[in-house]
C-alpha positions as CSV (number, residue, x, y, z in Angstrom):
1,X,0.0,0.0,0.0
2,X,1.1,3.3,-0.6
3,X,2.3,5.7,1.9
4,X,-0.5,8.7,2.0
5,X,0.9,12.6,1.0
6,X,2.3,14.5,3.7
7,X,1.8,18.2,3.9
8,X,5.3,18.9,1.8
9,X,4.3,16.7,-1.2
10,X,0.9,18.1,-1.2
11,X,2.3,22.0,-1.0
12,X,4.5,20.9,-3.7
13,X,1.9,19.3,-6.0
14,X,0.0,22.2,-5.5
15,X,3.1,24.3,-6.2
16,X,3.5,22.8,-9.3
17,X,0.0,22.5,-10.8
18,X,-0.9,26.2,-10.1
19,X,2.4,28.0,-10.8
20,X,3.0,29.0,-7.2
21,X,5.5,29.4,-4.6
22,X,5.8,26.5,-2.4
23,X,5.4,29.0,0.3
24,X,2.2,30.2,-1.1
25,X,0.9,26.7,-1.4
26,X,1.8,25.9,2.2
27,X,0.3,29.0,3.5
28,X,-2.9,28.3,0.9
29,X,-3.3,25.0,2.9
30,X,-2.6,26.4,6.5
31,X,-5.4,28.8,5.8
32,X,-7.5,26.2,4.4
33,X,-7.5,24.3,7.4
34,X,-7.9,27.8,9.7
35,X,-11.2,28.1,7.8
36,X,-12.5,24.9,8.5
37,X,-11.5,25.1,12.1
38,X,-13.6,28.3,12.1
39,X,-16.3,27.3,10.6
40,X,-16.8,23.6,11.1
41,X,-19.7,24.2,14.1
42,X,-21.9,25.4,11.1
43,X,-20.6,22.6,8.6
44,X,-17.8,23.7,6.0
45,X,-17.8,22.3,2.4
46,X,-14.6,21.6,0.3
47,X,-16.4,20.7,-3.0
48,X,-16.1,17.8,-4.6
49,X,-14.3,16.0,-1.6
50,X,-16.9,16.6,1.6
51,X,-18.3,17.8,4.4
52,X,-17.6,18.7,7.8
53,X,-20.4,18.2,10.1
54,X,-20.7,18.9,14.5
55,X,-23.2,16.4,15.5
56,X,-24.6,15.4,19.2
57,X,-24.4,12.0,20.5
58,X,-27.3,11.0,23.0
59,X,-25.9,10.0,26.2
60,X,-26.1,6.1,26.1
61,X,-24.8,3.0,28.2
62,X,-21.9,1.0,27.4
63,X,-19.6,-1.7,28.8
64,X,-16.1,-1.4,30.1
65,X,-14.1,-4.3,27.7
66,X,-12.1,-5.3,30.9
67,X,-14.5,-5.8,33.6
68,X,-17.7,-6.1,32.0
69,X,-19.7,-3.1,33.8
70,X,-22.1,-1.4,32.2
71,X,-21.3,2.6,32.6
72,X,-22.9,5.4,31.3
73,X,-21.4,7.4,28.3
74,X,-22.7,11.3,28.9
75,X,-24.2,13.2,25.6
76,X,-21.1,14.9,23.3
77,X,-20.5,16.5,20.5
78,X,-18.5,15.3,17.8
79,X,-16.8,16.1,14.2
80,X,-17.7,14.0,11.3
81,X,-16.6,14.3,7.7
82,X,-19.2,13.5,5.2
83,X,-17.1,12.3,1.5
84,X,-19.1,13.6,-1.6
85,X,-20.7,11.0,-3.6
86,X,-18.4,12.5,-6.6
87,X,-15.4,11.8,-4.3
88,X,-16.4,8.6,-3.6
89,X,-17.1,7.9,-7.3
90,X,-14.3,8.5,-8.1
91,X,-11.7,6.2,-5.1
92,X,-14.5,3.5,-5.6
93,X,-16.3,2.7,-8.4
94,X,-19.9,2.0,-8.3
95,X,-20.7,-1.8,-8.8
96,X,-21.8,-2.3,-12.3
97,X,-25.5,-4.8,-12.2
């Protein structure tokens, strides 16, 4: 399997494909990921790739693995990333009928 991009290949891919600085690239993705910090609570969209979403878990009852006692999980928020059905499209084909 192939290692995924780190941030330096991806600057640099960007770099090249845009006719930028691989400063400017860096600094493009820096404040890419400011924005969605920022703006994640109401959902942020990159399109074509996804979604960031906040949503609330209900507080629920679980099991501790070790000793088998049930314990209570309280309510939380939590991020979740929604891929775009063109995203997904695309890294996995559609079965064919």
């Amino acid at each position: 399997m192939a290692k995924p991009l780190t941030k330096s290949q991806l600057a640099a891919t960007i770099a090249e494909k845009a006719d930028v600085t691989k400063k400017s690239a860096t600094e493009i993705l820096d404040l890419l990921a400011q924005l969605s910090y920022k703006h994640a609570k109401d959902g942020f969209t990159l399109p074509g790739i996804g979604k960031l979403v906040l949503v609330s878990r209900k507080a629920r009852m679980g099991r501790n693995p070790q000793t088998g006692e049930q314990i209570k999980i309280a309510a939380k928020k939590v991020l979740k990333f929604r891929v775009a059905k063109a995203c997904k499209d695309a890294v996995v084909p559609a079965k064919k009928k």
